[in-house]
C-alpha positions as CSV (number, residue, x, y, z in Angstrom):
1,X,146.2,134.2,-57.3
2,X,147.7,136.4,-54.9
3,X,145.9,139.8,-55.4
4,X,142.3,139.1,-55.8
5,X,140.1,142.2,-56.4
6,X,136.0,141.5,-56.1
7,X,134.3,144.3,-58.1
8,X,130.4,144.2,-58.4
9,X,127.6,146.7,-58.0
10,X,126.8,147.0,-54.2
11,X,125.2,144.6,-52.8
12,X,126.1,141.9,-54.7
13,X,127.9,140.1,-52.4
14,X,131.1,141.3,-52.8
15,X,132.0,140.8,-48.9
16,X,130.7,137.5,-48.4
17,X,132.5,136.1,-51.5
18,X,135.8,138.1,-50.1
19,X,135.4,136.4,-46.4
20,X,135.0,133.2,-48.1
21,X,137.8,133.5,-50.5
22,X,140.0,134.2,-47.5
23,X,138.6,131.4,-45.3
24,X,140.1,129.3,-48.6
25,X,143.3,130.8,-49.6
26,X,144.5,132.4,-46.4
27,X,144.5,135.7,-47.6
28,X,144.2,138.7,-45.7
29,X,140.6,140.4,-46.6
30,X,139.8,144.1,-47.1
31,X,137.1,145.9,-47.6
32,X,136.8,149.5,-49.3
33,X,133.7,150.4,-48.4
34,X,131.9,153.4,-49.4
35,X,129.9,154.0,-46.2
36,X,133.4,154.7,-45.0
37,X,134.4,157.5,-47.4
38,X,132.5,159.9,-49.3
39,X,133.7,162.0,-52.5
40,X,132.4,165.1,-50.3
41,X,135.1,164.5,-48.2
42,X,138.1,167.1,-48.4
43,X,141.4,166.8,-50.7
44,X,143.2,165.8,-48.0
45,X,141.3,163.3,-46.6
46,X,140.5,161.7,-50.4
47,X,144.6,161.6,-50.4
48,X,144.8,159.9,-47.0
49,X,142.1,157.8,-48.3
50,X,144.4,157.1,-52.0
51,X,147.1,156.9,-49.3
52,X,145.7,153.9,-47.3
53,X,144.7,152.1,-50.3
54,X,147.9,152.4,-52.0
55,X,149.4,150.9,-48.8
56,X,147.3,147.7,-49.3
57,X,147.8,147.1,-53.1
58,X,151.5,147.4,-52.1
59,X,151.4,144.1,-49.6
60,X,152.5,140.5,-51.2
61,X,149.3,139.6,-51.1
62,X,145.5,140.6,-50.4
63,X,141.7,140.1,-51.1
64,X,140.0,143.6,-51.9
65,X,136.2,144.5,-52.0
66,X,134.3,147.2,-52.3
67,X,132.7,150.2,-55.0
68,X,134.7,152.6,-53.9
69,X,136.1,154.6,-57.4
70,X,138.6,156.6,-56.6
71,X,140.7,153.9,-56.1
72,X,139.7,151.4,-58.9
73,X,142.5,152.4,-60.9
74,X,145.0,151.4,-58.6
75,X,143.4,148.8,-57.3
76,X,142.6,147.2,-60.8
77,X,146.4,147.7,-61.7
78,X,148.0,146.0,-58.5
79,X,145.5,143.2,-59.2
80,X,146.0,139.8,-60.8
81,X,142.8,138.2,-60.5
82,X,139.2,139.6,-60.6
83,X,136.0,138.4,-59.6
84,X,133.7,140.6,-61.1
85,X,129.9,139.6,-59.2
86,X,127.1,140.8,-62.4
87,X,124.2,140.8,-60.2
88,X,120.7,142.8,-61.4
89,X,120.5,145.9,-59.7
90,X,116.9,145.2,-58.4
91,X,118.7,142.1,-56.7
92,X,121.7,144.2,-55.6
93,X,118.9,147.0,-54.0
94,X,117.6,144.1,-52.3
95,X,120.4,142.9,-50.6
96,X,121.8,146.4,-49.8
97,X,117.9,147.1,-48.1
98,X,118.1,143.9,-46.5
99,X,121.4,144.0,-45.0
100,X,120.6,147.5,-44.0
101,X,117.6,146.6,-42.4
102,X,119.5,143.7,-40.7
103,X,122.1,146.1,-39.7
104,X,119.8,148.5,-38.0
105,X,118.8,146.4,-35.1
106,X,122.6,144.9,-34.7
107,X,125.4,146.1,-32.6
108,X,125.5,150.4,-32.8
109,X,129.2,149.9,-34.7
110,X,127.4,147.8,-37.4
111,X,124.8,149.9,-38.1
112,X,124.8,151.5,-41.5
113,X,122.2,154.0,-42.6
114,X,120.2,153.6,-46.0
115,X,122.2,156.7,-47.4
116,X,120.2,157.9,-50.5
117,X,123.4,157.9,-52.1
118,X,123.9,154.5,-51.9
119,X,120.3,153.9,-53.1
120,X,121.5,156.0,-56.0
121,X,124.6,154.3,-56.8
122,X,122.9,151.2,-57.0
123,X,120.3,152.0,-59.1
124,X,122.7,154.0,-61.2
125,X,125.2,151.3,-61.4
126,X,125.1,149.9,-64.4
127,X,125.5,153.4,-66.1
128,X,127.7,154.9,-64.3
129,X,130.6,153.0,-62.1
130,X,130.2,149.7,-65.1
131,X,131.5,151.3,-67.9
132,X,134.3,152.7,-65.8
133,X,135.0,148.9,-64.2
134,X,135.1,147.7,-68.0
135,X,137.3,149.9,-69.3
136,X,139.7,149.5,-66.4
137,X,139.1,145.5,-67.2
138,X,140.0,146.1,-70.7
139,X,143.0,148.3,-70.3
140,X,144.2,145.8,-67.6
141,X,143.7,142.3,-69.2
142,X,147.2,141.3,-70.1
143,X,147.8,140.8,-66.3
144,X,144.6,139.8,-65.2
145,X,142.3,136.5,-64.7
146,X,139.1,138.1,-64.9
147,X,136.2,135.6,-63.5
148,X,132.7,136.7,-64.0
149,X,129.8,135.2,-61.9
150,X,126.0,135.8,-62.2
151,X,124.6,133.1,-59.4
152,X,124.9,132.5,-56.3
153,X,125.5,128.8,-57.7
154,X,128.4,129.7,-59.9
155,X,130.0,131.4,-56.9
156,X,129.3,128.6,-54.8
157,X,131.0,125.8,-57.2
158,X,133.7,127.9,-57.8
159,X,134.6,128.1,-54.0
160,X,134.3,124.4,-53.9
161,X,136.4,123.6,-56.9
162,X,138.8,125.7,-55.3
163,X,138.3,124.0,-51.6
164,X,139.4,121.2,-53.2
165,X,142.5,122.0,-55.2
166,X,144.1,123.8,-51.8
167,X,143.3,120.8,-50.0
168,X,145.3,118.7,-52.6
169,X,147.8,120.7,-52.7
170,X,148.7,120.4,-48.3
């Protein structure tokens, strides 16, 4: 497990089960967000965008996260080991509303705004960005360790199974 890619509907807790998997394994963490790009944007700054990405899948190692599609592919490609996070969207909305809502009162850099988009995306998730993410999956599985989680608990015993093993293995 060297190129970890965390896919999931947003708000599912994509970034907290990235910064934990990095706490564990020492891997650098990134995060793709969307509030960070938007497919308004022009053709140039998508390509700087592909461009940035591109240099991150092409490190040694790395912990991705994030919706953003455009780079998927890539991503997905680079990857071999996925943690895909199958949250409900009504779950997902409330963690994007709560961590919003969280956000709003934080430090100005942290702020996010509820972008309707986003509120879209989410609700929209299931049919539109998942049947993209399992057909990437699919077309992808001969070099991949896909791991599916639904809980919070499943996440959580993962993690400490895998506490344990890079413990054993210093």
């Amino acid at each position: 497990m060297k190129k970890v890619l965390i896919m999931g509907c947003p708000g599912a807790g994509k970034a907290r089960l990235a910064a934990r998997l990095g706490r564990i394994t020492g891997l650098d963490v990134y995060h793709i967000k969307d509030d960070r790009f938007s497919e308004s944007h022009t053709e140039d700054q998508k390509k700087a965008w592909r461009d940035a990405v591109a240099g991150i899948v092409s490190n040694d190692s790395w912990i991705i996260e994030g919706t953003q599609s455009i780079t998927y592919e890539m991503r997905v490609e680079a990857a071999d080991t996925v943690f895909f996070i199958r949250q409900k969207p009504m779950n997902c909305l409330k963690n994007f509303i709560k961590r919003a809502l969280e956000r709003k009162w934080g430090h100005r850099e942290h702020r996010i705004g509820m972008k309707r988009d986003m509120l879209k995306k989410i609700i929209a998730y299931r049919k539109t960005l998942k049947p993209l993410v399992d057909d990437l999956l699919e077309k992808n599985k001969d070099h991949l360790d896909v791991i599916f989680f639904t809980t919070e608990e499943e996440i959580d015993q993962y993690l400490e199974k895998l506490r344990a093993e890079y413990k054993a293995a210093e």
